[in-house]
GUMARKOL-168700 format. One line per 10 residues: for each residue x, y, z of N, C-alpha, C. Coordinates in Angstrom, 2 decimals, padded with zeros to 5 digits. Layout:
X Y Z X Y Z X Y Z  ... $
***
This chain:
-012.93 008.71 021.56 -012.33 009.71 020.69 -011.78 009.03 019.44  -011.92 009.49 018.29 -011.42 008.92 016.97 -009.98 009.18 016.86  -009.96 007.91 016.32 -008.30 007.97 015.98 -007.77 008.44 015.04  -006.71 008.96 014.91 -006.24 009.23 013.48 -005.19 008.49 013.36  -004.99 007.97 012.05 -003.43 007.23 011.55 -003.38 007.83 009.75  -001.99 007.58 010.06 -001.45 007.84 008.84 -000.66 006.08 008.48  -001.43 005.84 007.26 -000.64 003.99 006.88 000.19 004.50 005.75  001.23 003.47 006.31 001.67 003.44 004.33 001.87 002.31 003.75  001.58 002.11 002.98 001.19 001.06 001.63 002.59 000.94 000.63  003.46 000.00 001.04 004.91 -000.09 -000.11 004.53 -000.68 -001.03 $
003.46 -001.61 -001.10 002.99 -002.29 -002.45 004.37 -003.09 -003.00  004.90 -003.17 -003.75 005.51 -003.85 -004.43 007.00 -003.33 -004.62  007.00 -002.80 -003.38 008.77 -002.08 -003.56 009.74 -002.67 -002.43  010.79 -001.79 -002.64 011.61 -002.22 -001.63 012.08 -003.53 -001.66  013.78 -003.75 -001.38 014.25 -005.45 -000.84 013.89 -005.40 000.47  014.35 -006.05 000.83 014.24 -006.85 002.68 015.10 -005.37 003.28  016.37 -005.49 003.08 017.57 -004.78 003.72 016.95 -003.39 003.35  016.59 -002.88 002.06 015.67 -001.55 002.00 015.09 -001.07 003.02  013.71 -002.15 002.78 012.50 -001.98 004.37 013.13 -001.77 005.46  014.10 -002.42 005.98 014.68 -002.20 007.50 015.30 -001.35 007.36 $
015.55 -000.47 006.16 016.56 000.76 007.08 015.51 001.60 006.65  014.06 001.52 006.36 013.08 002.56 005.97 012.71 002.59 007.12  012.13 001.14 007.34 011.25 001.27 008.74 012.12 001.85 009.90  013.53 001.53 009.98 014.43 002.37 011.26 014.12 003.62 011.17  014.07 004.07 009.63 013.86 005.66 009.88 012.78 006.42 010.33  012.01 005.39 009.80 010.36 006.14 010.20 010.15 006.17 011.43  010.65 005.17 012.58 010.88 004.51 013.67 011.25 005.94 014.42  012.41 006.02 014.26 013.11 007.27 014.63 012.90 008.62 015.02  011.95 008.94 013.56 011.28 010.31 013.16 009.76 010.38 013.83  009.44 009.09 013.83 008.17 008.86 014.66 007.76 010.19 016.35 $
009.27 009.54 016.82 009.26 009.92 017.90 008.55 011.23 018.66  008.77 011.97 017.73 008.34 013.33 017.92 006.63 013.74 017.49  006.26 012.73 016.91 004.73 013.36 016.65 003.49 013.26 017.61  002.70 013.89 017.18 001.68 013.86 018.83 001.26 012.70 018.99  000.64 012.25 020.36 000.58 011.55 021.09 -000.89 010.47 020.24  -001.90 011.15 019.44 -002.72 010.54 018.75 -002.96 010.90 017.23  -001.65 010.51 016.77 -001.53 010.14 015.42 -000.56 008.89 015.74  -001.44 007.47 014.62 -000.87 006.37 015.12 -000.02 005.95 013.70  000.79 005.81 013.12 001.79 005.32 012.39 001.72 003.94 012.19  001.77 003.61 010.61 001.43 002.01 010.36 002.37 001.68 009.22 $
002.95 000.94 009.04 003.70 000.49 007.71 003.32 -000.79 007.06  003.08 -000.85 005.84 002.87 -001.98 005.42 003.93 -002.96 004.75  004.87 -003.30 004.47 005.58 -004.13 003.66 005.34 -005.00 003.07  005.82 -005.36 002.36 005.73 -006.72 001.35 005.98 -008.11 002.41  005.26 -008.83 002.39 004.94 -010.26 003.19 006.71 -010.96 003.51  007.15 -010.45 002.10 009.11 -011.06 003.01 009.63 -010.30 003.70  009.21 -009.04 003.90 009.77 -008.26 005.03 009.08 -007.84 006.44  007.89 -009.22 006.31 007.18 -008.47 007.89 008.16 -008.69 009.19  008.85 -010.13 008.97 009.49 -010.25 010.22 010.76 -009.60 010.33  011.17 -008.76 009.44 012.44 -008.27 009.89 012.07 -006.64 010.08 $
011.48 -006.29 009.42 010.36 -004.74 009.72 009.88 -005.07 011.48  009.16 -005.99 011.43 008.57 -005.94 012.99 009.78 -005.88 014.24  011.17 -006.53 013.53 012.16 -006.55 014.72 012.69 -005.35 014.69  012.72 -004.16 013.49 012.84 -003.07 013.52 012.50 -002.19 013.83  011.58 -002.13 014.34 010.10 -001.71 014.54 010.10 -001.82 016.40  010.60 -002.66 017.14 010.47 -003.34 017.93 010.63 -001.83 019.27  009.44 -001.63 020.00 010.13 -001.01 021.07 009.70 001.12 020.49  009.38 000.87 019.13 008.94 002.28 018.75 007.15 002.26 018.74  006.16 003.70 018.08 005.41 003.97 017.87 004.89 003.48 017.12  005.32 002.74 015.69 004.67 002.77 014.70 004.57 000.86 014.70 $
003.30 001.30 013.86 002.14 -000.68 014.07 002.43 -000.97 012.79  002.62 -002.19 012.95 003.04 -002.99 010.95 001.77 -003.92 010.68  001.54 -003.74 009.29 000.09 -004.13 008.48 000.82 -004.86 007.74  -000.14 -006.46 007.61 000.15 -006.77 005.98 -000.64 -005.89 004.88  -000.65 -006.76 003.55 -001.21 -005.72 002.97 -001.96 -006.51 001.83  -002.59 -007.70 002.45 -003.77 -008.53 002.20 -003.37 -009.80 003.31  -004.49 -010.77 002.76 -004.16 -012.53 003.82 -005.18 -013.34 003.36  -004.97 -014.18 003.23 -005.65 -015.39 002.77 -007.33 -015.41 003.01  -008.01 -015.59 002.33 -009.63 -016.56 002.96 -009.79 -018.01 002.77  -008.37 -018.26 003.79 -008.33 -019.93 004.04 -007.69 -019.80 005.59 $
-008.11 -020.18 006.56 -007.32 -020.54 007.64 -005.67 -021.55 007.80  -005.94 -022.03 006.39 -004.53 -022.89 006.27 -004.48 -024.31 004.95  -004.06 -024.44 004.93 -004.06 -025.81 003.60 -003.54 -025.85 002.26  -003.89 -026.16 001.75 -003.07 -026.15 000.34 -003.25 -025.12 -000.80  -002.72 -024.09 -000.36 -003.13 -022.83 -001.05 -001.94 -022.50 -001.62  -001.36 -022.66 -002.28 000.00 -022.31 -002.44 000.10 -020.52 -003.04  001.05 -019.92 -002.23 001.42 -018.45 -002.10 000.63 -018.10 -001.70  -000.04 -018.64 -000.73 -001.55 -017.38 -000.27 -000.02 -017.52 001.68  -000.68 -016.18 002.06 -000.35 -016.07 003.68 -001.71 -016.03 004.31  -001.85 -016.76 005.61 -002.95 -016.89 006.04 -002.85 -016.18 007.27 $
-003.78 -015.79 008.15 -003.95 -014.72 008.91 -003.10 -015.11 010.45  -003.07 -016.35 010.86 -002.54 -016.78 011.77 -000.78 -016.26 011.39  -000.22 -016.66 010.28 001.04 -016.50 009.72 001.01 -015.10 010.25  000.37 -013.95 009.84 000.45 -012.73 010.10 001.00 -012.44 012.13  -000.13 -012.69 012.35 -000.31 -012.56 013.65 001.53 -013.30 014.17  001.35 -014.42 013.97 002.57 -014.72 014.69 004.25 -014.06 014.54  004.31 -013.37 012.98 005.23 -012.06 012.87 004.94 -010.96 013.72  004.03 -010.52 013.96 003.56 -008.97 015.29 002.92 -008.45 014.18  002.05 -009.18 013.17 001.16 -007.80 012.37 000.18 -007.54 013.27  000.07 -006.23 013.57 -001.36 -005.70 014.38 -002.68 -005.53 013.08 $
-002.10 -005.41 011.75 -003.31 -005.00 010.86 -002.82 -005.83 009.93  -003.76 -005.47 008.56 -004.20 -006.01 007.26 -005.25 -005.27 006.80  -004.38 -004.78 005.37 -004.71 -004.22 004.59 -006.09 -005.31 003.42  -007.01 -004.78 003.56 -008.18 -005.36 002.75 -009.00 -005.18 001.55  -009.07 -005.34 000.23 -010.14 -004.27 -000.86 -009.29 -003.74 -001.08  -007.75 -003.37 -001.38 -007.49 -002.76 -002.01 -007.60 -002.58 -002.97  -007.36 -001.09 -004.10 -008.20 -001.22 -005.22 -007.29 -002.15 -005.90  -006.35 -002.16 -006.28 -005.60 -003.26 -007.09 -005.71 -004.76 -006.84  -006.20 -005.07 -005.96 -006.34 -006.29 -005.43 -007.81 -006.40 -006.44  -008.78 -005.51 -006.00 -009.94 -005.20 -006.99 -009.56 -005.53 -008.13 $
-008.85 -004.47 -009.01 -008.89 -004.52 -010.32 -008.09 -005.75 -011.01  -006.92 -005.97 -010.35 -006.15 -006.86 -010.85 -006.47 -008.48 -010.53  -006.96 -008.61 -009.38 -007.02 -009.83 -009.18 -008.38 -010.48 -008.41  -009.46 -009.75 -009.16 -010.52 -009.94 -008.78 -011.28 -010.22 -007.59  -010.80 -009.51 -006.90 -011.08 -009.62 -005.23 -012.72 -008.76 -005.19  -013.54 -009.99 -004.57 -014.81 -009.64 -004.83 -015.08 -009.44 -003.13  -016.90 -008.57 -002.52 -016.77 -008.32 -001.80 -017.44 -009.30 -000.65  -017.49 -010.42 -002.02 -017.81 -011.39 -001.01 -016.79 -012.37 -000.04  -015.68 -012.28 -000.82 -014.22 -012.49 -000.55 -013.63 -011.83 000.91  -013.92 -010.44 000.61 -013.63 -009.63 001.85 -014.61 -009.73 002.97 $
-015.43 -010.27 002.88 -016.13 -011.04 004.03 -015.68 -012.18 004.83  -015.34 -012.89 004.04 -014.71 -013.96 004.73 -013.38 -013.83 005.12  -012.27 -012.80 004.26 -011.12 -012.65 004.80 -011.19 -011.60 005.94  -012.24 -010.33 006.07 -012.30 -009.24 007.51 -012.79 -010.40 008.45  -013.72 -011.52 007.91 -014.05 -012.34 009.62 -012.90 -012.66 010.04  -011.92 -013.63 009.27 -010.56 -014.56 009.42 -009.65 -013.08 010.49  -009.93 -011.85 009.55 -008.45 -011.31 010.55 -008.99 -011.05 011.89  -010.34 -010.55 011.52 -010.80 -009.92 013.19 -010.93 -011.05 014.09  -011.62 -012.32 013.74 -010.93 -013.38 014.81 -009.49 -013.64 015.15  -008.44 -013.76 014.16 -007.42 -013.49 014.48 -006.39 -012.63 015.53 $
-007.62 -011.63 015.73 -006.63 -010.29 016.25 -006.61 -009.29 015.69  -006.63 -009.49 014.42 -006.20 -008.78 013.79 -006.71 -006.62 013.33  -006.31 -006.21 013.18 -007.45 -004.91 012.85 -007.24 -004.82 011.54  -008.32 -004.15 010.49 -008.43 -004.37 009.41 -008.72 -002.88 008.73  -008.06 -002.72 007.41 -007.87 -001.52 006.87 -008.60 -001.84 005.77  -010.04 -001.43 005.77 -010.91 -002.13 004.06 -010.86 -000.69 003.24  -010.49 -001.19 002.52 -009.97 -000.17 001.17 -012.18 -000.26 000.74  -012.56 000.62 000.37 -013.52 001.23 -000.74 -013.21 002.25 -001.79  -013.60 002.38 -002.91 -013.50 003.42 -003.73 -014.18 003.42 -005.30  -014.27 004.28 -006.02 -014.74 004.51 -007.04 -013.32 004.25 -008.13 $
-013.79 003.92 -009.39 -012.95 004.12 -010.62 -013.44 005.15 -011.24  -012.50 005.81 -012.26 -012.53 006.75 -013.61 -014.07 006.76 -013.98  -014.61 005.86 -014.54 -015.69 005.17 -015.25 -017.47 005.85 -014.08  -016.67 005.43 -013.36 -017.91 005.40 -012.37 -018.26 006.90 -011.74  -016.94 007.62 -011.53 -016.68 008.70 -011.03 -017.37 009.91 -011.80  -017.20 009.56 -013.33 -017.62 010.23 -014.26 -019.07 010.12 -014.92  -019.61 008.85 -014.26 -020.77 008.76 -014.47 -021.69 008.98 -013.33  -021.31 009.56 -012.39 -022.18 010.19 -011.01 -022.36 009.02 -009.75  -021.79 007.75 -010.02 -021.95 007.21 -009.74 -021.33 006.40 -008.52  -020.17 007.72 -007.71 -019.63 007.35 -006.96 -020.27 006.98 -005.36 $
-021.13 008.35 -005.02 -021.76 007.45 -003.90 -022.35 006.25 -003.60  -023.12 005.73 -004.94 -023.68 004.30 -004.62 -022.46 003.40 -004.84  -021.17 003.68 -005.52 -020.39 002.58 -005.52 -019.80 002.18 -004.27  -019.49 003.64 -003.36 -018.31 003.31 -002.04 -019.98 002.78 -001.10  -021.11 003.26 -001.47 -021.96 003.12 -000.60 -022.52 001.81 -000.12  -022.19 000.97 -001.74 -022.47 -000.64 -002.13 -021.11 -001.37 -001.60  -020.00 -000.53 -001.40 -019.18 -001.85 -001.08 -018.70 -001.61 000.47  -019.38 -000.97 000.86 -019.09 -000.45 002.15 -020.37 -001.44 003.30  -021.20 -002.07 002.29 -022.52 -002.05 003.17 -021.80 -003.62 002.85  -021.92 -003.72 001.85 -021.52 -005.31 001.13 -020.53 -006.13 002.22 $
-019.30 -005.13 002.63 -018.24 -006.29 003.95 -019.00 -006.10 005.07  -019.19 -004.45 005.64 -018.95 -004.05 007.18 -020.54 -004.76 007.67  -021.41 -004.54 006.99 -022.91 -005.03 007.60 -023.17 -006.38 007.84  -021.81 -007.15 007.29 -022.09 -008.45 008.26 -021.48 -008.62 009.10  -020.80 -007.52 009.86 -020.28 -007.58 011.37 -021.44 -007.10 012.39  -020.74 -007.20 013.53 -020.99 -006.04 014.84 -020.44 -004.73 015.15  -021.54 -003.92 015.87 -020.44 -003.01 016.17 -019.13 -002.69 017.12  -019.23 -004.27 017.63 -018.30 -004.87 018.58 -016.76 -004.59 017.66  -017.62 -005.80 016.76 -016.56 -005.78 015.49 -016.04 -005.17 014.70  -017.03 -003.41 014.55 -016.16 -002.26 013.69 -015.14 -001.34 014.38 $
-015.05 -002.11 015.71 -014.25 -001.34 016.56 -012.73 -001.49 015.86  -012.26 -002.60 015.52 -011.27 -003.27 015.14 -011.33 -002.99 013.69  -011.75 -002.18 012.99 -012.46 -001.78 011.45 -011.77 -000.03 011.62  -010.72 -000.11 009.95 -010.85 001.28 009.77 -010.50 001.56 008.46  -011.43 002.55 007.70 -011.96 002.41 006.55 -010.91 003.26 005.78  -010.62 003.08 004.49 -009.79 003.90 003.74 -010.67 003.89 002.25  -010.36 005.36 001.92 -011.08 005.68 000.75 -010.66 006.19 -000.40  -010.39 005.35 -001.47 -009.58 005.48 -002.45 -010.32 005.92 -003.91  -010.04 006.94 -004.22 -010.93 007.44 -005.36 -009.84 007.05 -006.48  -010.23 005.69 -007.11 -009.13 005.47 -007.81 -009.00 006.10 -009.10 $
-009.43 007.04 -009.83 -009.53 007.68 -010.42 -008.71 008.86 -010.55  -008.04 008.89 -009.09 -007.05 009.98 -008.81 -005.99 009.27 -008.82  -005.10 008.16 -008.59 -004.52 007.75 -008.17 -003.59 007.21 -009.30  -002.67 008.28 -009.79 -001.77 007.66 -010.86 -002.21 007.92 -012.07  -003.20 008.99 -012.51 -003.90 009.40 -013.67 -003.79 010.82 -014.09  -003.09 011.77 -012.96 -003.02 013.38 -013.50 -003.88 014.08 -012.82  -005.02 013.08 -012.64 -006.16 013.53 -012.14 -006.05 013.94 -010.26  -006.63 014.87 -009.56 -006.70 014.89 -008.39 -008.24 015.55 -007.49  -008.29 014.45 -007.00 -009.37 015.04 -006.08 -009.20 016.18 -004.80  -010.14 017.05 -004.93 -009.94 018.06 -004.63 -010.65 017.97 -002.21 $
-009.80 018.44 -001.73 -010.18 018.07 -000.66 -011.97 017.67 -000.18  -012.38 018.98 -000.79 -013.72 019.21 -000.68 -014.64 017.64 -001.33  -013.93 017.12 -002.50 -014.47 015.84 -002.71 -014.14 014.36 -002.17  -012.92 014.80 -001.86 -012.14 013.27 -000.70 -013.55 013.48 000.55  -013.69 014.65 001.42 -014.32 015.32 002.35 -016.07 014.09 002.34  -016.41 015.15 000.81 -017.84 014.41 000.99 -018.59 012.61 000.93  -017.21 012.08 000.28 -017.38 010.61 000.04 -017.40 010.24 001.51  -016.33 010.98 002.41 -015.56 010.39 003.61 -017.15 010.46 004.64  -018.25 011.98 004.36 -019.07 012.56 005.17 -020.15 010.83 004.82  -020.36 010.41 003.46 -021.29 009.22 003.24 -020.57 008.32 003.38 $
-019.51 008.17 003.82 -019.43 006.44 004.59 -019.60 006.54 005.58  -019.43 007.53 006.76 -019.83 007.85 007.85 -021.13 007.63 007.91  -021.94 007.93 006.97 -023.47 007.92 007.24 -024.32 006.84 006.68  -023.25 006.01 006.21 -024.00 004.58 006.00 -023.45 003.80 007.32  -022.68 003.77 007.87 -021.91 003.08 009.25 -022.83 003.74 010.27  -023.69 005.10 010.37 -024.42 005.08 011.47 -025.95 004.60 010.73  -026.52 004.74 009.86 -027.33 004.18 009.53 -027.52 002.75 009.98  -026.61 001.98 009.94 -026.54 000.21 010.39 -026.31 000.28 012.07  -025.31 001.56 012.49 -024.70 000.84 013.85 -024.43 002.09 014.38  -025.20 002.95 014.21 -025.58 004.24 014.76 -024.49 005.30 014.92 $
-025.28 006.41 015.49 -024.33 007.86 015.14 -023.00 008.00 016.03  -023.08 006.96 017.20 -021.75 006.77 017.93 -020.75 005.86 017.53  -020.96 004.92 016.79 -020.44 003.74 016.14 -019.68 004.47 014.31  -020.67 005.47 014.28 -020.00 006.23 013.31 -019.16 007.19 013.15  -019.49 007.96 014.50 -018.37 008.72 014.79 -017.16 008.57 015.33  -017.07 007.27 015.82 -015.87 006.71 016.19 -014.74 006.05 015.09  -016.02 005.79 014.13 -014.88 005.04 013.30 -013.75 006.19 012.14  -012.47 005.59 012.05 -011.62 005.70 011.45 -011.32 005.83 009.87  -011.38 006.92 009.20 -011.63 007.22 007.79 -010.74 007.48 006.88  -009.64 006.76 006.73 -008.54 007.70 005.89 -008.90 007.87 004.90 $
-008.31 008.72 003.94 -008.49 009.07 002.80 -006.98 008.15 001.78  -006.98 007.45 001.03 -005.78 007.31 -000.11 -005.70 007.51 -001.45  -005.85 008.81 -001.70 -005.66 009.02 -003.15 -004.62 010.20 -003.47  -003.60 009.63 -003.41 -002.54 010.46 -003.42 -002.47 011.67 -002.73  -002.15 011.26 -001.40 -002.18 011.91 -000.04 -000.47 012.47 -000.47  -000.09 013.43 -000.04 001.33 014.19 -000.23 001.44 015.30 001.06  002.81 015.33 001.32 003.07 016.34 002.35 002.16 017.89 001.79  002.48 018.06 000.37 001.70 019.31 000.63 000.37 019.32 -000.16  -000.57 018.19 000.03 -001.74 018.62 000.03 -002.55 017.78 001.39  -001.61 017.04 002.21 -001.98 016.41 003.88 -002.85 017.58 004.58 $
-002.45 018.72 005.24 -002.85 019.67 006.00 -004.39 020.05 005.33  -004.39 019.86 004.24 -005.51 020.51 003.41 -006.75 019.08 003.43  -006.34 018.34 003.47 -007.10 016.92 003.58 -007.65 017.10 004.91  -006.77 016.91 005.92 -006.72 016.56 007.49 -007.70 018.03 008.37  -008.05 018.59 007.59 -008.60 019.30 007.63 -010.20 019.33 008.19  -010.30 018.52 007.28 -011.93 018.24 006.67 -012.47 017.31 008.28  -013.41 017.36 008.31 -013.69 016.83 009.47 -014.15 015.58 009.61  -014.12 015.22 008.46 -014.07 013.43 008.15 -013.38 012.34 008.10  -011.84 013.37 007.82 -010.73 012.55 007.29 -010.00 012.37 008.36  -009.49 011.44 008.69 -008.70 011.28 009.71 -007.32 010.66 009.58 $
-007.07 010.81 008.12 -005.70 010.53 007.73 -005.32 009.87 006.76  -004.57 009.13 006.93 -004.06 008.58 005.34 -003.89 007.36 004.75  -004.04 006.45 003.58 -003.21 005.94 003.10 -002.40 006.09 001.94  -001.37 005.62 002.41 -000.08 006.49 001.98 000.58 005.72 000.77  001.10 005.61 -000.37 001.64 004.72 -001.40 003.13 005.42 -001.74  003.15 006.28 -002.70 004.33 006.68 -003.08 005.24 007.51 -002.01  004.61 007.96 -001.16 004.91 009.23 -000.60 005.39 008.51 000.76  004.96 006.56 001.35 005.52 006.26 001.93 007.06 005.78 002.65  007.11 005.91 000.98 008.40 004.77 000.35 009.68 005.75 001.12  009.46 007.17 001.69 010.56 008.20 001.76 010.24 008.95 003.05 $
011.01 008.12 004.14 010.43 008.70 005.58 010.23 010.34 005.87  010.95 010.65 005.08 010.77 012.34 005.47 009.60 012.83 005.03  008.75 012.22 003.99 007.71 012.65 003.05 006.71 012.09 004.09  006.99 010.76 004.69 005.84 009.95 005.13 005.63 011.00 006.42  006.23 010.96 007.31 007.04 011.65 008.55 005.90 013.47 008.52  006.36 013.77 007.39 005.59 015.08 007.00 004.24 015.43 006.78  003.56 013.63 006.21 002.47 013.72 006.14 001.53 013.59 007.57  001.82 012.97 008.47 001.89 012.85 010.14 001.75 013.53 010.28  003.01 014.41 010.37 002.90 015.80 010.61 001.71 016.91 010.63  000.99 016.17 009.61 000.18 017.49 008.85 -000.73 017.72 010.09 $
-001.14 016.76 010.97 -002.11 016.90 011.88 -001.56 018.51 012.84 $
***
C-alpha cells in the first residue's frame, strides 16, 4: 500500500532553540492524525541532534536536507551521510531545486549522493521539477522525465523502495504563479509512468509522490485529492505547526 507523507523543508530558518520548540509542537499535534500519514521534518544540519531528541518517542521522522558525495575526508562544510545516520536521520532530502539552481547540483551528483544514503540507511526524498523557462516552453514533461530517469535508473527496485519522489514545479514556487491541481496531478501521473516503464506497474504504484510547490492548508485537500499525489513538500507553510499540522490533515 502507498504511503503518504507530508515533509517539511525549513531551508534556512529557524535558531536551534526555535526548531525544538517547533518540532515539540508538531510532535504533539502529530498525535492525532491517521494512522498512514507519515510526518517528516527537515532542519538545518545544527539542529538535527537536538530536533531528533525532541522528536524522541513521537510520530514524526527527521530528514536532512542534503549530504555529502564523499563518505568522509577533507571536505570542509560538507556533512556526510554516516554523520546523518548517527544523529537518528531516517531521510535526506536530494535535487532540491535550489540546490539545482544555486549551487549546481548536477544529476550526476545525485547519483552518487542517493547510492551513499541508501547504503547508509538512509531513505531519500529526490526533488525533480521544471523552471519558469521550461514550463513555458512545453517542455516540462521531458525535463522531470530526464531527471527522473537520469538518478532513479541506476538503482533497483529493491532500491526504490527506500526512494520517494517530490515534485517541484519551480515556477510556482515564490513567483505569484500557481499550479493548478489538475497540473501538479499530471506531471505526478508521468513520473509514475516512467518508474513503471524501468521497474514496472507494481514498483510504480507503490512509490511515493509528493507534490512541493507551494502546498498550503487550503489548497492540501484539493492536491491530495488527485490520485497521484500522495502529499507534500512543505517550505513556508512548515515553519508554523498549525499550518503544517493542517496540511496532514488534509488527507
Amino acid at each position: 500500500m502507498r504511503k503518504y507523507i507530508v515533509a517539511g523543508n525549513w531551508k534556512m530558518n529557524t535558531t536551534v532553540p526555535e526548531g525544538v520548540a517547533l518540532a515539540k509542537e508538531v510532535a504533539a499535534k502529530a498525535k492525532d492524525l491517521p494512522a498512514n500519514v507519515e510526518l517528516v521534518v527537515a532542519p538545518p544540519f545544527t539542529h538535527l541532534s537536538a530536533v531528533a531528541e525532541a522528536l524522541k518517542g513521537s510520530k514524526v521522522g527527521l530528514s536532512a536536507q542534503n549530504c555529502a558525495d564523499h563518505e568522509k575526508g577533507a571536505y570542509t562544510g560538507e556533512v556526510a551521510v554516516s554523520m546523518l545516520t548517527s544523529v537518528g536521520c531516517q531521510y535526506t532530502i536530494l535535487g532540491h531545486s535550489e540546490r539545482r539552481q544555486y549551487y549546481g547540483e548536477t544529476d550526476e551528483k545525485l547519483v552518487v549522493k542517493t547510492r551513499l544514503a541508501l547504503e547508509a540507511g538512509l531513505k531519500v526524498i529526490l526533488c525533480v521539477g521544471e523552471n519558469l523557462d521550461e514550463r513555458e516552453a512545453g517542455k516540462h514533461f521531458a525535463v522531470v522525465t530526464e531527471q527522473t530517469k537520469n538518478v532513479l535508473y541506476n538503482f533497483t527496485a529493491e532500491d526504490l523502495k527506500k526512494v520517494v519522489i517530490a515534485y517541484e514545479p519551480v515556477w510556482a514556487i515564490g513567483t505569484g504563479k500557481t499550479a493548478t491541481a489538475a497540473q501538479a496531478e499530471e506531471i505526478h501521473a508521468c513520473i509514475r509512468s516512467v518508474i513503471a516503464e524501468k521497474f514496472g506497474a507494481e514498483a510504480a504504484d507503490e512509490m511515493t509522490i509528493l507534490y512541493g510547490g507551494s502546498c498550503k492548508p487550503s489548497n492540501a485537500k484539493e492536491l491530495f485529492a488527485e490520485k497521484d499525489i500522495d502529499g507534500g513538500l512543505i517550505g513556508g507553510a512548515a515553519l508554523k505547526a498549525d499550518d503544517f499540522i493542517a496540511i496532514a490533515a488534509s488527507f
